[in-house]
C-alpha positions, 0 to 999 in steps of 0.5 A, a space after each residue: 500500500 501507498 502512504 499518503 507521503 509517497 503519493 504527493 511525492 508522485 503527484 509533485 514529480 508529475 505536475 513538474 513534468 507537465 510544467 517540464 512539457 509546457 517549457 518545450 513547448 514554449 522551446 519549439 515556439 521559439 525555434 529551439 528544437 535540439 533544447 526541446 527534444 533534450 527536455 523531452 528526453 528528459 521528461 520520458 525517462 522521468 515518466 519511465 521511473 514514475 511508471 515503475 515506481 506505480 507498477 512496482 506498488 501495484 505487485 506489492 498489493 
């Protein structure tokens, strides 16, 4: 089972994702497509932890 504490650690880690994707959008806008596609790649491995870290709970119940 998921504490409480574990679960705003997720829910911070995914709105500062969101807000990671709104900066390369706003990178694309301004023309910057090597800065967007580093933050991207940035933002999939992040998604890739947070996935393992719900389906590795989600073994544990």
């Amino acid at each position: 089972m998921m504490t409480d504490s574990e679960k705003w650690q997720i829910k911070d880690r995914l709105y500062d994702l969101i807000e990671k994707l709104q900066g390369a959008t706003e990178l694309v806008e301004m023309d910057d497509f090597a800065l967007a596609g580093v933050v991207l790649m940035d933002v999939a491995g992040q998604i890739q932890r947070v996935k393992l870290r719900l389906s590795t709970n989600q073994e544990e119940n």
